[in-house]
C-alpha positions in Angstrom: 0.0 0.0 0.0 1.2 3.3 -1.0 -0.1 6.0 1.7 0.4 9.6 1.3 1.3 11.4 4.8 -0.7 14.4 5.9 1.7 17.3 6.8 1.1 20.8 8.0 1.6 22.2 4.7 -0.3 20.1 2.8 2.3 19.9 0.5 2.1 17.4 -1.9 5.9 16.4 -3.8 5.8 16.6 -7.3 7.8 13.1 -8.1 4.9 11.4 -6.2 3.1 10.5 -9.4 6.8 8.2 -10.1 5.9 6.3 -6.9 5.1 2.7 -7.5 5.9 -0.6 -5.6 7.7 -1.7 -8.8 9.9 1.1 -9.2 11.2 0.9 -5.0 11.2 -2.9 -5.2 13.8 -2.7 -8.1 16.1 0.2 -6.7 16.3 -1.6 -3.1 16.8 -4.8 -5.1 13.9 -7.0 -3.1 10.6 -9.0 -4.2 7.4 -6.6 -4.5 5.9 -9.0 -2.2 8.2 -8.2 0.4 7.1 -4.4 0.6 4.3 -4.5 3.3 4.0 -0.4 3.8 5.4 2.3 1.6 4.7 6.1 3.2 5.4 9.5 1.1 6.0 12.0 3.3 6.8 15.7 2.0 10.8 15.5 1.0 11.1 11.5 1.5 9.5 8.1 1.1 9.4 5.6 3.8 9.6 1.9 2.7 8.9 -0.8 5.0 9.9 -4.1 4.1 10.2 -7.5 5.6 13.7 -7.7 6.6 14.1 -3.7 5.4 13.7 -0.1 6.5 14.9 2.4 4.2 14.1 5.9 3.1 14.1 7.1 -0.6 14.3 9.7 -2.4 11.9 10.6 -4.9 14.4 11.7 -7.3 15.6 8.4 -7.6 12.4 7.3 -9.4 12.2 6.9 -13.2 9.0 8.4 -14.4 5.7 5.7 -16.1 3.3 6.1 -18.3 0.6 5.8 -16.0 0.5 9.4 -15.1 1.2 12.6 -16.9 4.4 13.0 -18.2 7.7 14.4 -16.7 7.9 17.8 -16.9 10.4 20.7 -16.8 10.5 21.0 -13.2 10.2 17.1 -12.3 13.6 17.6 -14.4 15.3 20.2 -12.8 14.5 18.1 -9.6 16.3 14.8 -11.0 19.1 17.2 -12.2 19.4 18.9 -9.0 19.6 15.2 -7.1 22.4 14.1 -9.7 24.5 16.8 -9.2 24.1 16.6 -5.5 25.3 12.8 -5.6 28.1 13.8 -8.3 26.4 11.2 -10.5 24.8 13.7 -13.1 22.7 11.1 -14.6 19.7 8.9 -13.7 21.0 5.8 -11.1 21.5 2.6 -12.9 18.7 0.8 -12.1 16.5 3.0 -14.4 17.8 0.7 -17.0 17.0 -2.2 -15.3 13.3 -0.4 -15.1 12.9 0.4 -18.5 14.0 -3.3 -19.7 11.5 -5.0 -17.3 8.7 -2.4 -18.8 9.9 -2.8 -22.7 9.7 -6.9 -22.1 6.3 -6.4 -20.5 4.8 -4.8 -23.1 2.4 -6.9 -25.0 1.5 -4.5 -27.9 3.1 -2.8 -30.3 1.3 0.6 -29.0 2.2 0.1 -25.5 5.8 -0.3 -26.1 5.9 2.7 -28.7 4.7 4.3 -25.6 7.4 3.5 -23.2 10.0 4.7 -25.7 8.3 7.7 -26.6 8.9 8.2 -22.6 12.2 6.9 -22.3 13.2 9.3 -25.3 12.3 12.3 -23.4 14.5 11.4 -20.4 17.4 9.9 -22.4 19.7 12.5 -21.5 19.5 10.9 -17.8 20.7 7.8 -18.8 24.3 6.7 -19.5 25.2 6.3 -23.6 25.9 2.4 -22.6 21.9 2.2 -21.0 20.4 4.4 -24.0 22.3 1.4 -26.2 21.0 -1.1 -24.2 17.5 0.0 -24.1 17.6 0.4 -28.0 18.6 -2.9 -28.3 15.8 -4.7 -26.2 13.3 -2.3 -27.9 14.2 -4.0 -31.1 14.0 -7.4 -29.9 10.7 -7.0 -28.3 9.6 -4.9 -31.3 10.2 -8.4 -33.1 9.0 -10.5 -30.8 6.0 -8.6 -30.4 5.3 -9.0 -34.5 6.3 -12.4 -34.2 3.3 -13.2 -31.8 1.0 -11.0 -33.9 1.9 -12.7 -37.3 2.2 -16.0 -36.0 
């Protein structure tokens, strides 16, 4: 269960749209099913976990296609997080993220999708992970016509 906190302010970060148990699962490297309780709080995320409790960051979530897309300031808030760590780009597991979503996608039009967003954020992601990415995107391009023509 995701579960907004209340706060005095009301205030509401921006990146929360990005939350999903997916997205945490993958960066702390643990089963969905082992997430019992995740909390969003105004600057932080809470995840409770079996044999885990660890906060997150909200920059440190890759943006889905469930929700509206990333926009100019969600940006400057993964840019501002990058620099911050010295990383300047997206963490690693975004990659990792964006795989597991290409080879989930069972039509041609929800895959077009997921590139579509991955192309707006590609300057996040390393030149090796943009490579990668292209390359899976091909092969589930062909094995979704495949499926269709076979």
């Amino acid at each position: 269960m995701i579960t907004l906190e209340p706060t005095n302010s009301n205030y509401v970060n921006p990146l929360f749209k990005f939350v999903t148990k997916e997205a945490v699962a993958l960066l702390l490297k643990i089963p969905v099913e082992q997430i019992k309780r995740i909390r969003c709080w105004a600057h932080v995320i809470l995840v409770v976990s079996e044999h885990l409790v660890r906060f997150v960051s909200y920059a440190d979530l890759p943006p889905i296609l469930e929700v509206e897309p990333p926009t100019d300031k969600d940006i400057i808030t993964w840019r501002k997080r990058w620099r911050k760590l010295k990383t300047y780009k997206a963490p690693n597991f975004w990659k990792d993220f964006y795989t597991q979503k290409y080879r989930e996608s069972t039509s041609k039009t929800t895959l077009q999708a997921w590139e579509r967003l991955v192309s707006r954020i590609k300057f996040a992601l390393s030149y090796d992970a943009v490579q990668t990415l292209k390359n899976v995107f091909q092969e589930t391009e062909n094995l979704i016509a495949v499926s269709v023509s076979g």
